[in-house]
BALOBA-1460 file (C-alpha; in Angstrom, 3 decimals):
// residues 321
<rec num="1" residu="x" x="0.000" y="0.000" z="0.000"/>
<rec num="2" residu="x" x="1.362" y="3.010" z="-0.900"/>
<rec num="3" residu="x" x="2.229" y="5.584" z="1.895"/>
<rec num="4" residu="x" x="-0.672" y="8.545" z="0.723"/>
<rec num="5" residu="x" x="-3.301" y="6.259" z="-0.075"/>
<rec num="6" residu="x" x="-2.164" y="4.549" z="3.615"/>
<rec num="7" residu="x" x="-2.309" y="8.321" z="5.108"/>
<rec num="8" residu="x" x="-5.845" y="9.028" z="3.692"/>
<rec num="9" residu="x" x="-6.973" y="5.908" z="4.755"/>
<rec num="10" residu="x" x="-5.948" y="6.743" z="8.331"/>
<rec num="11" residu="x" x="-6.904" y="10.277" z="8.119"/>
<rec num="12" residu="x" x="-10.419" y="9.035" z="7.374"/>
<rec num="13" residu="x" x="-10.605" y="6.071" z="10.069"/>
<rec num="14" residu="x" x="-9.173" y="8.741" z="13.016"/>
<rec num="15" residu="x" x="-11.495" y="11.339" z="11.983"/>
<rec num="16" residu="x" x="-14.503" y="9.543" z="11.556"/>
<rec num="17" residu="x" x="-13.966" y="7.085" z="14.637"/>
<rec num="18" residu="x" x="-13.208" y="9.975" z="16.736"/>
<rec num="19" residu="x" x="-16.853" y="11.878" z="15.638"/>
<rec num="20" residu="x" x="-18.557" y="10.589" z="18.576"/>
<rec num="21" residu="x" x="-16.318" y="12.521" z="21.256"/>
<rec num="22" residu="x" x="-16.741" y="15.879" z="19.291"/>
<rec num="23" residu="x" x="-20.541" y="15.578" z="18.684"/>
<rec num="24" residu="x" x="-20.887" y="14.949" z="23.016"/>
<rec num="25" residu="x" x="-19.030" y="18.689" z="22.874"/>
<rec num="26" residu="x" x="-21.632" y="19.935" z="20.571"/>
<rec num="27" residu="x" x="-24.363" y="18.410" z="21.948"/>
<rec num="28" residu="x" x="-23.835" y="20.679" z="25.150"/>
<rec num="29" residu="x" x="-25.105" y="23.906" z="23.370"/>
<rec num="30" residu="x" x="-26.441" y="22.782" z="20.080"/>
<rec num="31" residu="x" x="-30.072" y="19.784" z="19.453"/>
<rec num="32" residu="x" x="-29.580" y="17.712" z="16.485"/>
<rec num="33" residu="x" x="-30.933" y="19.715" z="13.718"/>
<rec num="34" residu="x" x="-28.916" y="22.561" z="14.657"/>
<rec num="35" residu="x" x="-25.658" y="20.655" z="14.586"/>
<rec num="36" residu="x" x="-26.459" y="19.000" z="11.368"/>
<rec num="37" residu="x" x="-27.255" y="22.439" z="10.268"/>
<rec num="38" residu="x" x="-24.043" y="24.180" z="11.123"/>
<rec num="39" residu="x" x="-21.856" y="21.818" z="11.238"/>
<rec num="40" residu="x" x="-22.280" y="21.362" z="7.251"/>
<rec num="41" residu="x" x="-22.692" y="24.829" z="6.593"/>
<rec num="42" residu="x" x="-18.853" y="25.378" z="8.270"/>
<rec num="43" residu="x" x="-17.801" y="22.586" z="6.080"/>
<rec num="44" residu="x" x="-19.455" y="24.133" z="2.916"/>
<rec num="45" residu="x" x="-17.983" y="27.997" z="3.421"/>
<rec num="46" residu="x" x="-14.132" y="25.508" z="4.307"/>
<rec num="47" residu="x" x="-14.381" y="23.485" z="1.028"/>
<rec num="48" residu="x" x="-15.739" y="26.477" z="-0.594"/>
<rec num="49" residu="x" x="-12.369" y="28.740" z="0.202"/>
<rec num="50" residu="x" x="-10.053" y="25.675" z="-0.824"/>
<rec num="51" residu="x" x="-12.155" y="25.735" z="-3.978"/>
<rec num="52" residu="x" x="-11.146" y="28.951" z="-4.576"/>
<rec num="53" residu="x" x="-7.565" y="28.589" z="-3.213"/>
<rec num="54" residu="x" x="-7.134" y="25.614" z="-5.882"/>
<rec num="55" residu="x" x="-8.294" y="27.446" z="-8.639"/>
<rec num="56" residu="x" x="-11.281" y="25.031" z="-9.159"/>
<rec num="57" residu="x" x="-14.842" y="25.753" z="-10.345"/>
<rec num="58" residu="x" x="-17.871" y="23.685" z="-9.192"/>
<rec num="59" residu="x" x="-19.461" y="21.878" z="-12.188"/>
<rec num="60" residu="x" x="-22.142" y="22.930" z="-14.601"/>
<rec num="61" residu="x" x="-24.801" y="21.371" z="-16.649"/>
<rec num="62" residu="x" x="-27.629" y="20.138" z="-15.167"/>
<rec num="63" residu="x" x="-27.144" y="16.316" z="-15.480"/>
<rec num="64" residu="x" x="-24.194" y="16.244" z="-13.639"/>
<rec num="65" residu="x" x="-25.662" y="18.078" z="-10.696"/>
<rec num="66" residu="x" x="-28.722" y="15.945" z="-10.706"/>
<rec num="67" residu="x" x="-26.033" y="12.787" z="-9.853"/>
<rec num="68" residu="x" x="-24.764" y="15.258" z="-6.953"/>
<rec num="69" residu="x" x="-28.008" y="16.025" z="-5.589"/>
<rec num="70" residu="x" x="-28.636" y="11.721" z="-6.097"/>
<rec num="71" residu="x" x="-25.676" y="11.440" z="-3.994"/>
<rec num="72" residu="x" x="-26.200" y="14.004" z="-1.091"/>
<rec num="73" residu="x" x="-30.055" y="12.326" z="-0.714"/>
<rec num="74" residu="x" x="-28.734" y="9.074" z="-0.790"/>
<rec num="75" residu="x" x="-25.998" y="9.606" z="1.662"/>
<rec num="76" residu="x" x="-27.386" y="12.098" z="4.014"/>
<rec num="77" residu="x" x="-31.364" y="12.876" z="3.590"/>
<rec num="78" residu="x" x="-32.508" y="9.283" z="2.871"/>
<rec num="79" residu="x" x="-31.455" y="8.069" z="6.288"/>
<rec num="80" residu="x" x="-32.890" y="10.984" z="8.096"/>
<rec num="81" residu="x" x="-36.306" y="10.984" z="6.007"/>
<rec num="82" residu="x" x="-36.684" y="7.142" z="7.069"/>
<rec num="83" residu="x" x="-35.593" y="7.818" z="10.633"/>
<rec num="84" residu="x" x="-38.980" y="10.853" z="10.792"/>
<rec num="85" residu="x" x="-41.537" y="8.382" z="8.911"/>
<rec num="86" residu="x" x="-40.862" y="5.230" z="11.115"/>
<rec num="87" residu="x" x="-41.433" y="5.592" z="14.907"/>
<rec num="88" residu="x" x="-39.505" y="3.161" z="16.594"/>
<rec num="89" residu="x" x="-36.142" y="3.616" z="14.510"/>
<rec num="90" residu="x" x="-34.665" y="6.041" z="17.079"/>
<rec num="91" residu="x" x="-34.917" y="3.991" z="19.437"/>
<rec num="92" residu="x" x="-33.006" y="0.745" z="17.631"/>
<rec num="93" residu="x" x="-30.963" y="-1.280" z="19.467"/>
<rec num="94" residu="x" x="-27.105" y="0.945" z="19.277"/>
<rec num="95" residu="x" x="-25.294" y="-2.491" z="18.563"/>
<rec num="96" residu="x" x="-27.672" y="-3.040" z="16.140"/>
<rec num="97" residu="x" x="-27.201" y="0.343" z="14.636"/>
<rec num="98" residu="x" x="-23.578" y="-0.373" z="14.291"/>
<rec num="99" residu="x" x="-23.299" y="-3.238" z="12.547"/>
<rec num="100" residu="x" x="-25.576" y="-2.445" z="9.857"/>
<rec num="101" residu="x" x="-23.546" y="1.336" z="9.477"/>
<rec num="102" residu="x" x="-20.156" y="-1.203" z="9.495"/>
<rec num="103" residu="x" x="-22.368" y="-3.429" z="6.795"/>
<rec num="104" residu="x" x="-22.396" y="-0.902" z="3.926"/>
<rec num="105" residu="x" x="-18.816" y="-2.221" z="2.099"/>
<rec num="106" residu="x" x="-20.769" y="-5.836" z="1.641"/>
<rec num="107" residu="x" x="-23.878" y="-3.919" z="0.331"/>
<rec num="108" residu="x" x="-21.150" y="-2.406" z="-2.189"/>
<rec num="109" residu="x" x="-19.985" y="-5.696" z="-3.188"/>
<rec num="110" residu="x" x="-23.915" y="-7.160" z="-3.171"/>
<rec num="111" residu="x" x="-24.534" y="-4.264" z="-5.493"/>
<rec num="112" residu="x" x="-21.387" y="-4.515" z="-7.717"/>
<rec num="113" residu="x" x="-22.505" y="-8.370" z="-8.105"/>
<rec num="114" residu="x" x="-25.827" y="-7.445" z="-9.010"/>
<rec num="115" residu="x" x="-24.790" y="-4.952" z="-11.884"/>
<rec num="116" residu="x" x="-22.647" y="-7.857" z="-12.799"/>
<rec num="117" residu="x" x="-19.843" y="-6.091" z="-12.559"/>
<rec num="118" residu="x" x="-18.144" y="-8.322" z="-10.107"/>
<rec num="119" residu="x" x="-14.520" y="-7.289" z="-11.375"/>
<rec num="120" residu="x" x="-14.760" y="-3.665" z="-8.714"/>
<rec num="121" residu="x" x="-14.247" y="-6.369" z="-6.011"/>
<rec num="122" residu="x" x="-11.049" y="-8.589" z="-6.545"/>
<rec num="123" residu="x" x="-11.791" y="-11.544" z="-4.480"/>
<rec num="124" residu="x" x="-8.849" y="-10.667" z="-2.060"/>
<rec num="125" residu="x" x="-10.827" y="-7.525" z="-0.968"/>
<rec num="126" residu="x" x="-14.171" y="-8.961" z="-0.886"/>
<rec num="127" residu="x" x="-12.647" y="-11.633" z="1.089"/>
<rec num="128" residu="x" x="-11.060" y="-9.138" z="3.917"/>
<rec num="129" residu="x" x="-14.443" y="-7.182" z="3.837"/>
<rec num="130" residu="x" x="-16.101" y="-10.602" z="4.760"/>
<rec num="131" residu="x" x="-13.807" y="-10.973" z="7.552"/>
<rec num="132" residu="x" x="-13.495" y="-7.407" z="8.890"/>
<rec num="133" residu="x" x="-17.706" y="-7.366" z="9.112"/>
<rec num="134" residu="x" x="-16.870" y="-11.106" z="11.281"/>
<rec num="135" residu="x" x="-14.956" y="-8.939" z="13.568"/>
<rec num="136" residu="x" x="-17.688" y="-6.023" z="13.667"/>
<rec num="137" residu="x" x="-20.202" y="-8.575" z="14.683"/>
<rec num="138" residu="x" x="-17.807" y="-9.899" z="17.532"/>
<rec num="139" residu="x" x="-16.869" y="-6.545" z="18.345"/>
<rec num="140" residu="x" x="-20.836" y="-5.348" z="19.139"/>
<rec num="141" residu="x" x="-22.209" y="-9.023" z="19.883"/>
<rec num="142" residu="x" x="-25.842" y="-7.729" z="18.661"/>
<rec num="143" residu="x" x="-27.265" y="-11.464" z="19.532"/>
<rec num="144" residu="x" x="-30.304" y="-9.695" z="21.347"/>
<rec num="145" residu="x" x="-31.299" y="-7.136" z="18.729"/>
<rec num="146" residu="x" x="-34.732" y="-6.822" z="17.463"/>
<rec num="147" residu="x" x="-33.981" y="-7.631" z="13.739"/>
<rec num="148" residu="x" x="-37.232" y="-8.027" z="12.237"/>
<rec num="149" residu="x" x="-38.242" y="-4.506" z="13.265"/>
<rec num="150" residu="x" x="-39.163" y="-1.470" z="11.349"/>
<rec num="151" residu="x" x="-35.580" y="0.169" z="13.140"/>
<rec num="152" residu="x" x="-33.712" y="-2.789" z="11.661"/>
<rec num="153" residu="x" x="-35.238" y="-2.247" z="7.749"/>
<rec num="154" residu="x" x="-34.619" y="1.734" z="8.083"/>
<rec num="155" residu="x" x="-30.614" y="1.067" z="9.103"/>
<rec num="156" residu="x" x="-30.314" y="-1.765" z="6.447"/>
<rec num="157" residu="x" x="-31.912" y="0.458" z="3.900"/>
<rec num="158" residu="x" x="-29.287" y="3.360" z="4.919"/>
<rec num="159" residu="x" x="-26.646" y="1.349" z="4.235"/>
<rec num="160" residu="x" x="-27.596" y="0.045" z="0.961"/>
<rec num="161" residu="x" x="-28.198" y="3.897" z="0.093"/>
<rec num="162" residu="x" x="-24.971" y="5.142" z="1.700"/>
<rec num="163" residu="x" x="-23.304" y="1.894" z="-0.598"/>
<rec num="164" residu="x" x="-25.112" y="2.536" z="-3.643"/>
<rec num="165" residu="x" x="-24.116" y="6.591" z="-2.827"/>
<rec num="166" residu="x" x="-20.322" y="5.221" z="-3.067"/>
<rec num="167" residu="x" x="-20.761" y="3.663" z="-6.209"/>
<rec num="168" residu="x" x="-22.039" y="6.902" z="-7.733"/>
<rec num="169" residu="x" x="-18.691" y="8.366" z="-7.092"/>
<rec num="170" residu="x" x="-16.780" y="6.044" z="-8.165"/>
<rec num="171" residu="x" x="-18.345" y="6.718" z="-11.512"/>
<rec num="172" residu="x" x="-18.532" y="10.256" z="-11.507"/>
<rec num="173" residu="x" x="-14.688" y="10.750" z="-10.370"/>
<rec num="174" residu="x" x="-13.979" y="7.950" z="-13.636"/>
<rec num="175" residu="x" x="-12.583" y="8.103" z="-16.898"/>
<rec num="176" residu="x" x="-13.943" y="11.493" z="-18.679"/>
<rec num="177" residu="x" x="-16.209" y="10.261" z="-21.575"/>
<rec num="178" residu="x" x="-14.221" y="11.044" z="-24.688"/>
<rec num="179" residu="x" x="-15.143" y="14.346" z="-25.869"/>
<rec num="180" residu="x" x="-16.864" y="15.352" z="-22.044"/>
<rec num="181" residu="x" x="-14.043" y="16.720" z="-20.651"/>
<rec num="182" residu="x" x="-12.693" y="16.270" z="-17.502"/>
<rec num="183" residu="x" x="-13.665" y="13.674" z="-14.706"/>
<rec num="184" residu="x" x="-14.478" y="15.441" z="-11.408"/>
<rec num="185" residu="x" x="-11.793" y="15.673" z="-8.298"/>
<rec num="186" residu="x" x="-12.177" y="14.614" z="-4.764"/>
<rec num="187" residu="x" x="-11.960" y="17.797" z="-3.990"/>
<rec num="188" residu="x" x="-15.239" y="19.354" z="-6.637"/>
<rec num="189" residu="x" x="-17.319" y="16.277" z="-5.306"/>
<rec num="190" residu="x" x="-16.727" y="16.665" z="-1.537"/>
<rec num="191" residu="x" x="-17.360" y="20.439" z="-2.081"/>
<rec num="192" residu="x" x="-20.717" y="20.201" z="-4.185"/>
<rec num="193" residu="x" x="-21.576" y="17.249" z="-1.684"/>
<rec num="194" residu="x" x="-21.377" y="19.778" z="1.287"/>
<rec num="195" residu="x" x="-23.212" y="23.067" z="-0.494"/>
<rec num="196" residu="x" x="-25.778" y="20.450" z="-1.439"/>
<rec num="197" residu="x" x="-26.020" y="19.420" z="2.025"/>
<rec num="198" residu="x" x="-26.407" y="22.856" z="3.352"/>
<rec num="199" residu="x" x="-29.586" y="22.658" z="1.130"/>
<rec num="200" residu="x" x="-31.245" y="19.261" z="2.839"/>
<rec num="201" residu="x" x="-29.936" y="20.336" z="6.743"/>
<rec num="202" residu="x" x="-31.715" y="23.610" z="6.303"/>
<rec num="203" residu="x" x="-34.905" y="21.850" z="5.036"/>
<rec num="204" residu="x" x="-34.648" y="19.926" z="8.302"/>
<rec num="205" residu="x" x="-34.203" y="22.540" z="10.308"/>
<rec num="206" residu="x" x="-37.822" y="23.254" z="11.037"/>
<rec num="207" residu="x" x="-37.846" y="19.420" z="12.545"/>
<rec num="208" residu="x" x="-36.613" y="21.032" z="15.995"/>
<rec num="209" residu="x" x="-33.976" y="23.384" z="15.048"/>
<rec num="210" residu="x" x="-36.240" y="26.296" z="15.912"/>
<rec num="211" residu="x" x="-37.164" y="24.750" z="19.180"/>
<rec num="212" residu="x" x="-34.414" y="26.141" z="21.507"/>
<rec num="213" residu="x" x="-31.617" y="28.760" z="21.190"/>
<rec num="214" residu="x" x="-28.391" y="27.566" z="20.384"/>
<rec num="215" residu="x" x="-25.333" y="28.193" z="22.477"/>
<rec num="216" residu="x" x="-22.110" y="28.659" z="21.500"/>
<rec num="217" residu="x" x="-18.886" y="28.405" z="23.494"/>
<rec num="218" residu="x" x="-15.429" y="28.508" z="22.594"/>
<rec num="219" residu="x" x="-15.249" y="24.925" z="23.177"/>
<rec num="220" residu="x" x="-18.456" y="24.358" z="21.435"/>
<rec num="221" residu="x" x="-17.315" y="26.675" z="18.580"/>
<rec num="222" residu="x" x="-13.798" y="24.483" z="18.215"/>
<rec num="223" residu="x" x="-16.085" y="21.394" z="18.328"/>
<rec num="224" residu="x" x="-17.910" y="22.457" z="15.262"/>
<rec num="225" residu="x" x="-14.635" y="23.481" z="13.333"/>
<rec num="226" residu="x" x="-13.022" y="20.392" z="13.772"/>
<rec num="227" residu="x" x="-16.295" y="18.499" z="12.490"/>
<rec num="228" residu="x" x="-17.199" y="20.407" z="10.119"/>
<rec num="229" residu="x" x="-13.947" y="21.659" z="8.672"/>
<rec num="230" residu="x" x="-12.327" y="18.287" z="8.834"/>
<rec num="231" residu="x" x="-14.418" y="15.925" z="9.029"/>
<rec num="232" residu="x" x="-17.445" y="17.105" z="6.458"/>
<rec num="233" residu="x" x="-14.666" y="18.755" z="4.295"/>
<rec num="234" residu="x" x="-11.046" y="17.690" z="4.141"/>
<rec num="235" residu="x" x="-11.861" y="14.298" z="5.468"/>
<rec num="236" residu="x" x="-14.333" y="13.986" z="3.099"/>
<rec num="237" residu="x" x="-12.512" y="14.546" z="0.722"/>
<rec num="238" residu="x" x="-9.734" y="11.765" z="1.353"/>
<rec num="239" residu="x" x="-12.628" y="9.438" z="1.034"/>
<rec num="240" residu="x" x="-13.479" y="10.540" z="-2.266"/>
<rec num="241" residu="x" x="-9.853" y="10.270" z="-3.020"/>
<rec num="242" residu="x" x="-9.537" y="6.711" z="-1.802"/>
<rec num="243" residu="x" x="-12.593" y="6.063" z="-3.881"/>
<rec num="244" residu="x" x="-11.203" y="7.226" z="-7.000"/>
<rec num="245" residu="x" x="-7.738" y="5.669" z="-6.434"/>
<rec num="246" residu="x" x="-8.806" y="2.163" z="-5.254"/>
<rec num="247" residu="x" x="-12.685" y="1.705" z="-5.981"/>
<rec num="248" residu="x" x="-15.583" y="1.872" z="-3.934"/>
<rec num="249" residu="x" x="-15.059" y="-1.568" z="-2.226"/>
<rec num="250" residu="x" x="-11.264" y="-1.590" z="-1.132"/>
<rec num="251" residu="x" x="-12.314" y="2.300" z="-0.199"/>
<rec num="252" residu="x" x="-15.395" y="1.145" z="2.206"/>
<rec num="253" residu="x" x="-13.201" y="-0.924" z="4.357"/>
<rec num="254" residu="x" x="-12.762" y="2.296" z="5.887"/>
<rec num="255" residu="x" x="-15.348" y="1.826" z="7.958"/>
<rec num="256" residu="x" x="-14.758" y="-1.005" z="9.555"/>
<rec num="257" residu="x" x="-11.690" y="1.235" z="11.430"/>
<rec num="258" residu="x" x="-14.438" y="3.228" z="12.635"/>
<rec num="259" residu="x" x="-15.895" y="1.138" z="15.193"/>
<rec num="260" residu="x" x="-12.009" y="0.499" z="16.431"/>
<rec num="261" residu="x" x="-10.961" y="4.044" z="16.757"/>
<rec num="262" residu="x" x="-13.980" y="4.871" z="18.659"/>
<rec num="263" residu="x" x="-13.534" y="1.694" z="20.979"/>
<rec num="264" residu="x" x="-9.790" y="2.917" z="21.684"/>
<rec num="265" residu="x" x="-11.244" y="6.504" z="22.127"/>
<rec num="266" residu="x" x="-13.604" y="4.977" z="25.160"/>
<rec num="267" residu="x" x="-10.280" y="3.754" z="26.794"/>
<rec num="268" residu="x" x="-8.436" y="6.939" z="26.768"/>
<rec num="269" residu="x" x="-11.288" y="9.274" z="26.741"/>
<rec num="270" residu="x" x="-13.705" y="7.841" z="28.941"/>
<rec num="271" residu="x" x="-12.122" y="4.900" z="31.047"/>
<rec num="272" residu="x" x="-13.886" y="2.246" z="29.353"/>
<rec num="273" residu="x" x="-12.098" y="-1.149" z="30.401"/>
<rec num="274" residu="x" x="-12.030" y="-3.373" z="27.665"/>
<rec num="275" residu="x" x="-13.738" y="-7.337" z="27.276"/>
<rec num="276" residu="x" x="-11.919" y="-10.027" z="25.659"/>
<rec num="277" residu="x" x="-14.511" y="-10.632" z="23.621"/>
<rec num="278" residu="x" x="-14.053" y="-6.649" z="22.180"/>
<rec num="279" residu="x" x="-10.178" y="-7.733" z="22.250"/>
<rec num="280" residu="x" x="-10.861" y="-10.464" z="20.002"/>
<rec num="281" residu="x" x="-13.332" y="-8.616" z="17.305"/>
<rec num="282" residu="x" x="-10.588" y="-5.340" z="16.704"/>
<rec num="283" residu="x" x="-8.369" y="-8.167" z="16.049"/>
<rec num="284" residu="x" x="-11.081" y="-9.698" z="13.740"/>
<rec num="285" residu="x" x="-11.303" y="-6.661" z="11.916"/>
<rec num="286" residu="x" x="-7.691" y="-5.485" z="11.563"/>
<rec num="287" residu="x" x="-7.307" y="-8.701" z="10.120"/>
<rec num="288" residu="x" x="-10.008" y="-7.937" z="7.273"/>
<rec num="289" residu="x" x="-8.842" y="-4.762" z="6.929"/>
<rec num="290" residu="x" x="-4.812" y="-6.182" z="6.237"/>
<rec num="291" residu="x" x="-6.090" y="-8.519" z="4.096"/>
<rec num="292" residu="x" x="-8.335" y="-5.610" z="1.571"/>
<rec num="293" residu="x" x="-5.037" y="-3.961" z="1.653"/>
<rec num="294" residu="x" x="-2.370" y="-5.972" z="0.888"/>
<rec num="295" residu="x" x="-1.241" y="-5.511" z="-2.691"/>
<rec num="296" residu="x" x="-2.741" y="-6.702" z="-5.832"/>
<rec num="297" residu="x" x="-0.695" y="-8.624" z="-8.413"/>
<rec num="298" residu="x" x="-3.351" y="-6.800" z="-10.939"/>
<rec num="299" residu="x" x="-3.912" y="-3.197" z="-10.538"/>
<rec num="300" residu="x" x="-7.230" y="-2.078" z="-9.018"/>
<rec num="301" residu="x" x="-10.045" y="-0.888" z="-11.265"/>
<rec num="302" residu="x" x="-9.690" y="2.730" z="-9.703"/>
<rec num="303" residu="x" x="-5.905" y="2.685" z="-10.033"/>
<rec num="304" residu="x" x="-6.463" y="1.970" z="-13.742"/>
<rec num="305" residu="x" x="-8.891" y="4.955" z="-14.001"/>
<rec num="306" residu="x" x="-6.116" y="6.759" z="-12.838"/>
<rec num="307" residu="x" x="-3.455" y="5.764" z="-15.204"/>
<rec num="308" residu="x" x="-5.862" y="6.467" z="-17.771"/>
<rec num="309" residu="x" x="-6.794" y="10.184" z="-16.317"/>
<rec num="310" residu="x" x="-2.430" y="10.920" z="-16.321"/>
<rec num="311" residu="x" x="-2.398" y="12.870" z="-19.446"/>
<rec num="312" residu="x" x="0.065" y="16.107" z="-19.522"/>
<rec num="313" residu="x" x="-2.189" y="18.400" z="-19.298"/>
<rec num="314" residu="x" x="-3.697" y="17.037" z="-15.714"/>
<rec num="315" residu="x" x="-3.534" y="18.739" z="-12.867"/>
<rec num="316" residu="x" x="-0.737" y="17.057" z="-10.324"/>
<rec num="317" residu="x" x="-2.417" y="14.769" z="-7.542"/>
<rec num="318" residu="x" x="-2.266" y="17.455" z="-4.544"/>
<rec num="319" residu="x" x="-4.733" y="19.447" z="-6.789"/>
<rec num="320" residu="x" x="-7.582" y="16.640" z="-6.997"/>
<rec num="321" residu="x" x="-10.523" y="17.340" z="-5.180"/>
């Protein structure tokens, strides 16, 4: 693995795994609607500036911004719309929750197999993804979870969305049809994706963001810069990049280093002692994770897209997205 695509890859899993801590900060001033609210409209005005910084300009023509708004529902509205029309999915069991949120890289390969296009997932990768979800289920033991409930059909139907959201960028950030110009960079995509979500918080907001007054403290404030700067913007962004560069599979292992940054976070941050059975599913999953990773004797689809993007007139790779 080579050492960027090994630093995005951890810049993603620390960020995103370390969510939870920052969100508790937020949560002291802010309900959920307003957080969701600001914390993508700081991300939006951040990726905006870069924009501008890299000498970028967001996309036009209509089709391709009806894919970005596709992708932002998908990804973000979807799961909250479901969440508002069924009653009970609040209240899901949180095990539960996690394991279908660590499920969406085998909805990618479920959906890759049926668009029979089974050659995004070398069998090495969907063999570590296989394992790594092993280790989420040992990690969470969700034995007792209610699974035929309507909570457990809104999370699976998430993470099929979030999946099938993946997928979608992994086209748009392909090979430029001939005569079409351009593909689109991690960095356009990650910025569209957070002015679009500006869009569906602030259609949310009258779901209870009106209901108190926020409050804002300087810890508060930092809180919401370091989510939404980093985490809906940069971070972001090194997704997209790992999507482009390796494929929406190998990329979505990702998230099964979520669930083990935030379990190490408990132990430092909030003396959690750990099991052995929690022992035994990080190992699980690291295991998954080293085996998506290890190198290919063929090169990955989205490493091919790349060769086939490295003309001389590209941009250099600190410039994409």
């Amino acid at each position: 693995m080579r050492f960027d695509s090994a630093a995005r890859f951890a810049a993603v899993a620390l960020m995103w795994g370390s969510s939870y801590f920052w969100i508790k900060i937020v949560f002291g001033g802010l309900n959920s609607a307003q957080f969701s609210f600001f914390r993508i409209l700081v991300g939006a005005v951040a990726m905006l500036g870069i924009l501008a910084l890299g000498r970028e300009r967001l996309p036009r023509g209509a089709g391709v911004w009806a894919r970005l708004v596709l992708i932002a529902f998908l990804a973000n509205a979807l799961p909250v719309l479901l969440v508002e029309l069924v009653d009970d999915a609040v209240g899901a069991d949180a095990d539960m929750v996690s394991v279908f949120n660590a499920s969406v890289p085998l909805c990618v390969v479920l959906l890759c197999l049926a668009a029979r296009r089974a050659d995004r997932v070398p069998a090495r990768v969907a063999a570590g993804l296989v394992v790594g979800f092993a280790g989420v289920l040992v990690l969470y033991a969700p034995w007792g979870a209610e699974w035929l409930s309507a909570g457990a059909a809104v999370n699976a139907a998430a993470a099929i969305a979030y999946a099938w959201s993946m997928l979608l960028m992994e086209k748009l950030m392909g090979p430029a049809e001939e005569g079409g110009g351009r593909a689109m960079t991690p960095l356009v995509l990650a910025t569209t994706q957070a002015v679009i979500g500006v869009g569906w918080a602030g259609i949310n907001m009258p779901n209870g963001g009106f209901d108190s007054t926020p409050h804002f403290s300087a810890s508060i404030i930092g809180a919401l810069l370091v989510l939404g700067v980093l985490n809906t913007g940069l971070v972001y962004m090194c997704f997209a990049w790992l999507i482009r560069e390796e494929g929406a599979a190998k990329a979505s292992g990702v998230l099964y280093a979520v669930p083990v940054v935030l379990t190490l976070g408990m132990v430092l941050l909030e003396d959690h002692v750990l099991g052995t059975r929690e022992i035994l599913g990080m190992a699980v999953i690291v295991a998954g994770l080293i085996l998506t990773r290890l190198p290919q004797r063929t090169a990955p689809v989205g490493r091919t897209r790349s060769a086939d993007r490295a003309t001389p007139a590209a941009k250099s790779p600190a410039a994409v997205r």
